[in-house]
LOTIVEX-614747 format. One record per residue (C-alpha): residue number from 1; x negated, y negated, z negated. Coordinates in Angstrom, 1 decimal, m for minus. Each point is the difference from the previous one (the first is absolute). Example, Ala and Ser with C-alpha at 12.3 -4.5 7.8 and 13.67 -1.06 7.14 Angstrom:
[1,[m12.3,4.5,m7.8]]
[2,[m1.4,m3.4,0.7]]
This chain:
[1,[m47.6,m35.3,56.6]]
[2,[2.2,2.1,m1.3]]
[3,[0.3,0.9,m4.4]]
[4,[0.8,2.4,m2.5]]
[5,[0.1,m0.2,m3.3]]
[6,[0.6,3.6,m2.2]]
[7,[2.8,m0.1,m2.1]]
[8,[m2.1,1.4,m3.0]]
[9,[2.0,m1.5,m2.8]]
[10,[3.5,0.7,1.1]]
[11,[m1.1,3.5,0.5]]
[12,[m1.8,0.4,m3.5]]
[13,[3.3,m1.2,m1.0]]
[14,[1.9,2.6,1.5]]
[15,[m2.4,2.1,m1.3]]
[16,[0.4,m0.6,m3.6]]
[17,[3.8,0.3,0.5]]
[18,[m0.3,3.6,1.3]]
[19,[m2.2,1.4,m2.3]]
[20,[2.1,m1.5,m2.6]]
[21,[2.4,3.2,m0.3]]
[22,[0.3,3.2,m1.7]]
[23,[m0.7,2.5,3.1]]
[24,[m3.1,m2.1,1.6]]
[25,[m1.5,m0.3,m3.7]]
[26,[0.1,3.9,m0.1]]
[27,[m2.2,0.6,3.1]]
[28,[m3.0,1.1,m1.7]]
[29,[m2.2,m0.4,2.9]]
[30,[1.1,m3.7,0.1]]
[31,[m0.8,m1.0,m3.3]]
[32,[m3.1,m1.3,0.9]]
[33,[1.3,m1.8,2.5]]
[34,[0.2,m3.6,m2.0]]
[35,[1.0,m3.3,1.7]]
[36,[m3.1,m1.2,m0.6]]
[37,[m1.6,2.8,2.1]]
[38,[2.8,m0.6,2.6]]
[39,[m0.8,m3.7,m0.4]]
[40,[m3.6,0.9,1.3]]
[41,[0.6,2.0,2.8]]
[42,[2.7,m2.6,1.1]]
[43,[m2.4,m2.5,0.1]]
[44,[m2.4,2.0,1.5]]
[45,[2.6,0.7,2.8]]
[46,[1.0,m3.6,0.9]]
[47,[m4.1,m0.6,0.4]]
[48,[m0.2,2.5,3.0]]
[49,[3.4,m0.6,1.3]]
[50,[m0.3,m3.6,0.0]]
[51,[m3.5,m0.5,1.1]]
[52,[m0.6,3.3,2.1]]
[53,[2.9,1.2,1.4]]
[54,[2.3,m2.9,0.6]]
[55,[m2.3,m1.1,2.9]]
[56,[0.8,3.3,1.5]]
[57,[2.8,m0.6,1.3]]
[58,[m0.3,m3.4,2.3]]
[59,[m3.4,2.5,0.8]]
[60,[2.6,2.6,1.1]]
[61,[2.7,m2.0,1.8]]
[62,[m2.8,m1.7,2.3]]
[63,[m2.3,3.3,1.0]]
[64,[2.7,2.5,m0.7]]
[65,[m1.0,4.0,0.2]]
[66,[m1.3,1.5,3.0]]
[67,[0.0,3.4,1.8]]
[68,[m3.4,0.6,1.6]]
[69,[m1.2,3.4,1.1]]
[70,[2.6,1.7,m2.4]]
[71,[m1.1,m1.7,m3.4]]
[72,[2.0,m2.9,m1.5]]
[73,[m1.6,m2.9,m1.0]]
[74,[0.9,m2.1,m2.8]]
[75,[m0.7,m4.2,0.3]]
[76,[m3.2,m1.5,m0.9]]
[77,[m0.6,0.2,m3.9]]
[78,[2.6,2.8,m0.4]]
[79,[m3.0,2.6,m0.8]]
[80,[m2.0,m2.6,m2.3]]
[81,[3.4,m0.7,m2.1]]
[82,[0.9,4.0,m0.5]]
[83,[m3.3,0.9,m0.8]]
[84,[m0.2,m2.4,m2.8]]
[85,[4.0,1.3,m0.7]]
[86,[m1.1,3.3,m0.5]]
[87,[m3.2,m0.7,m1.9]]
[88,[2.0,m2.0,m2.9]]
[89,[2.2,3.1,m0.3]]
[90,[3.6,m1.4,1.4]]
[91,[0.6,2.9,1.3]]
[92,[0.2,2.1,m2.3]]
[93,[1.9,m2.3,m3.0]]
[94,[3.2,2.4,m0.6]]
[95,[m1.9,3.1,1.1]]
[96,[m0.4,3.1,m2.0]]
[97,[m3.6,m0.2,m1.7]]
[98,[0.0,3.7,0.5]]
[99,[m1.3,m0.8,3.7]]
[100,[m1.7,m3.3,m1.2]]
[101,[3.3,m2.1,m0.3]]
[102,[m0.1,m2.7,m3.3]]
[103,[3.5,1.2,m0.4]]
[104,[1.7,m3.2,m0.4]]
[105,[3.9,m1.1,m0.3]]
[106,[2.1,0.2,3.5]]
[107,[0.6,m3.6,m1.5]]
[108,[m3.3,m1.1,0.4]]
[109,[m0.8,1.4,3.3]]
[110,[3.3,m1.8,1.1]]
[111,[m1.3,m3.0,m0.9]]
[112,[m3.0,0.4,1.8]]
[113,[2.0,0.7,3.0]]
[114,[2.1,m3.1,0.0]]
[115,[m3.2,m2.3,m0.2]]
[116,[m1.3,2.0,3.2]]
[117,[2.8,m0.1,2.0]]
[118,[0.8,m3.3,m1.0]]
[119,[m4.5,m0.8,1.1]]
[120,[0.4,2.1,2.9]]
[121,[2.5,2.8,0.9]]
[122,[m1.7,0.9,3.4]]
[123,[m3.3,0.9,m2.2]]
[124,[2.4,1.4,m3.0]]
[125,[1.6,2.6,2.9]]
[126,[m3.3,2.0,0.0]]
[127,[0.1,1.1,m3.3]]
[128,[3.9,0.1,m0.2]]
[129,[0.6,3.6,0.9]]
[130,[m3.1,1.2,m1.4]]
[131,[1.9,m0.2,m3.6]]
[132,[3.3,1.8,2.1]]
[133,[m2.4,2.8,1.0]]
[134,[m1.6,0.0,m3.5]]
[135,[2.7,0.3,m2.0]]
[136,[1.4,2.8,2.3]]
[137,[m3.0,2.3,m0.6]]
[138,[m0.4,m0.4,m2.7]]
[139,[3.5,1.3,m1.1]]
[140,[0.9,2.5,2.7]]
[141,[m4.2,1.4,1.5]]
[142,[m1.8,2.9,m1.4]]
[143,[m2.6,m0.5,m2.8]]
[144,[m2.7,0.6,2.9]]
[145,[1.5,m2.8,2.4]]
[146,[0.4,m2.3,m2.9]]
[147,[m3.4,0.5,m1.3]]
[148,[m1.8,m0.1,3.3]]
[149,[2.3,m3.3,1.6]]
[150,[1.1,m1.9,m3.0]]
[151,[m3.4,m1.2,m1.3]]
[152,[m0.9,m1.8,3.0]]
[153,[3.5,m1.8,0.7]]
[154,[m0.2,m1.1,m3.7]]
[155,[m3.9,m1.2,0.9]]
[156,[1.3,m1.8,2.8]]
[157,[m2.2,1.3,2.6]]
[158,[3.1,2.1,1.8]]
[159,[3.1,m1.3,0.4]]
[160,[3.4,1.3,0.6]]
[161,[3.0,0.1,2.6]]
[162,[3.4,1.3,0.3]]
[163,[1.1,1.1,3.4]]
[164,[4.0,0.5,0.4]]
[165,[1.3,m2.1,3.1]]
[166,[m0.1,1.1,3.2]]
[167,[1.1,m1.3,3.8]]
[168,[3.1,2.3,m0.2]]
[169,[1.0,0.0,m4.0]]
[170,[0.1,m3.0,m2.5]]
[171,[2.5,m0.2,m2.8]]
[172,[0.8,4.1,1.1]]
[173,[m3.2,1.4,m0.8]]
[174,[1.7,3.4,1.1]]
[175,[m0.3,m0.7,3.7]]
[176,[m3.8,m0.3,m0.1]]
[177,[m2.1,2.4,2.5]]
[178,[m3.3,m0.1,m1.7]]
[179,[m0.7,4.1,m0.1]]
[180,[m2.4,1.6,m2.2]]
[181,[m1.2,3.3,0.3]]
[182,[m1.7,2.3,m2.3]]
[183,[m4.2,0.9,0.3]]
[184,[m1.1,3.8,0.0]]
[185,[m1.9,m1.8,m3.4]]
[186,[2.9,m1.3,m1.5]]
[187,[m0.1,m3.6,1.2]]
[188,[2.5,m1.7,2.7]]
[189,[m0.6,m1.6,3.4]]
[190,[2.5,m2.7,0.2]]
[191,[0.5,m1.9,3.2]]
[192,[2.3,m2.8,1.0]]
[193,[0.4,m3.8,m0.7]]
[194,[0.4,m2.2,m2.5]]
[195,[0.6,m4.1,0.1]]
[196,[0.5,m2.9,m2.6]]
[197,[m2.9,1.9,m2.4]]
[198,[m1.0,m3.2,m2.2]]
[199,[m4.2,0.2,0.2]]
[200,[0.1,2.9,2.5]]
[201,[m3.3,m0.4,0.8]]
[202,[m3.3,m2.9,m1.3]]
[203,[m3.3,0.0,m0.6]]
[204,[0.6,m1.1,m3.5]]
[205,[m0.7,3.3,m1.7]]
[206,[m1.7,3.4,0.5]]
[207,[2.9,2.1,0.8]]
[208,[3.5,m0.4,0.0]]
[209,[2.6,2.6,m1.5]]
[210,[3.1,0.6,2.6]]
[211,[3.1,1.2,m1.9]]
[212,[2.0,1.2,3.1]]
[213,[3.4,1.0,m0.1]]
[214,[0.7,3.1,2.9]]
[215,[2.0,3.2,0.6]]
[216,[m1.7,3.4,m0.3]]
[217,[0.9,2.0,2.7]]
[218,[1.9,2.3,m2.3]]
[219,[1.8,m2.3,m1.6]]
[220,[3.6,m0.8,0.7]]
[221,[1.5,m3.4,1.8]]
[222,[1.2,m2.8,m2.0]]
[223,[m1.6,m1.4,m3.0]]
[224,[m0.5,3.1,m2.2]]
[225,[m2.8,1.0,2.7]]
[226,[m2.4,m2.6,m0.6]]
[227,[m2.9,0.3,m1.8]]
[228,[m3.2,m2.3,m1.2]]
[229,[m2.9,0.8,1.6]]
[230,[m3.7,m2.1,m1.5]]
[231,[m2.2,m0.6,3.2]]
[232,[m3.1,m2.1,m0.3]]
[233,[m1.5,m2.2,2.4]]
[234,[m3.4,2.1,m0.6]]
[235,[0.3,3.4,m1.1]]
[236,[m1.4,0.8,m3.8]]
[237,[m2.2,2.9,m0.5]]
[238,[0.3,2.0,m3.3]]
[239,[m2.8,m2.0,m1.9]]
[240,[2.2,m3.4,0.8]]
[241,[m2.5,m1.3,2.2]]
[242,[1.3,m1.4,3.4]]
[243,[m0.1,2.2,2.9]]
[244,[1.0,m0.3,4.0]]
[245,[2.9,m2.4,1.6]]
[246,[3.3,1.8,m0.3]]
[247,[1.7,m0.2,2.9]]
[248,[2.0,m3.2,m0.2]]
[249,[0.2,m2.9,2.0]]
[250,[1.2,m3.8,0.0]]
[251,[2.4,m1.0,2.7]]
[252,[0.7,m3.4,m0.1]]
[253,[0.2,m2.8,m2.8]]
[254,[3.6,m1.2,m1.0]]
[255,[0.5,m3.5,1.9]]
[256,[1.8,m2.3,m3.0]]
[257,[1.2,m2.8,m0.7]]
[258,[m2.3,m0.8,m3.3]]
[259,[m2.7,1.9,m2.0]]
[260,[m2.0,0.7,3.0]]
[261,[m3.0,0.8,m2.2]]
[262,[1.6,3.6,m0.7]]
């Protein structure tokens, strides 16, 4: 059976050594933040990696996801183990406050993250780009998308996704064909395909934000005429609450080699 044991004291170590400088020490917002608080929440951490989520991933490997009637479906215990995730607040450690984050260090988050991909990167891959997507709306959405997406990633119950590769363009993300063009009501209908999107699709959360990269179709070729577009798996009315399926679907589940659980 396999083990893990968190590496909670080397990382309160490390720990103590960055916050023992001039520019950390001058964070205001970190002050608070004492190793003895960190201490805690590391501890806390190695509990649900260790006992929770480490399981997971044999759970993964031997009843890997599944596409039936268009919905993805995560391995037994996936939906027990994220509930409980998103209940204890991991989601949310390094997250602005301002949309119910505890607005901890990067640090700390990061070593959160190396206890769950080291328990179980397969169940660690559906809340991977959920912090990607986070941390892009938060710097470059409107108030009004921030304030109406934001709290709910942070809460845990939608989760994120960037959508870049496609069939025809990899590293050259100037070749891609997805189009999108513009609503009479100042939306855009995009259309085209997308592959290799990390926790494209679960039944882990509520909703799951898109980030989609495609071409307007006034835009020019080449790089410089791509945009971000945000399109959720359900569409969200005004009041925040959770309206019809937008109109995406799941093609196929990425055959691999290894974490067969994402």
């Amino acid at each position: 059976m396999p083990t893990y044991t968190a590496p909670v004291e080397d990382m309160i170590f490390l720990f103590e050594k960055l916050r023992n400088n001039k520019n950390y020490n001058e964070i205001k917002k970190y002050q608070e933040v004492t190793p003895e608080l960190v201490k805690d929440i590391l501890e806390e951490a190695a509990k649900i990696n260790q006992n929770i989520i480490l399981p997971l991933a044999k759970a993964g490997d031997n009843n890997p996801t599944v596409l039936k009637n268009g919905i993805v479906i995560t391995p037994p215990g996936y939906k027990e183990a994220y509930k409980k995730f998103i209940e204890d607040g991991w989601t949310s450690l390094s997250c602005d406050p301002k949309y119910g984050g505890q607005g901890m260090p990067k640090t700390i988050s990061a070593f959160f993250d190396e206890m769950l991909s080291s328990a179980s990167l397969s169940f660690k891959l559906y809340s991977e780009l959920s912090i990607g997507a986070y941390n892009c709306i938060s710097h470059h959405a409107s108030d009004s998308i921030k304030n109406k997406f934001l709290p709910k990633m942070v809460e845990g119950k939608w989760s994120g996704t960037m959508c870049l590769t496609e069939p025809v363009c990899g590293t050259d993300l100037g070749l891609l064909k997805t189009k999108a063009v513009e609503q009479p009501d100042g939306t855009f209908k995009l259309s085209g395909q997308k592959i290799f999107v990390t926790s494209g699709d679960h039944d882990l959360t509520e909703n799951i934000i898109h980030l989609v990269i495609a071409r307007a179709s006034d835009s020019p070729t080449g790089t410089k005429g791509i945009s971000l577009f945000l399109v959720p798996k359900f569409i969200v009315n005004d009041d925040g609450s959770i309206g019809p399926r937008n109109g995406i679907s799941t093609g196929s589940i990425e055959s691999k080699m290894g974490i067969k659980g994402s």
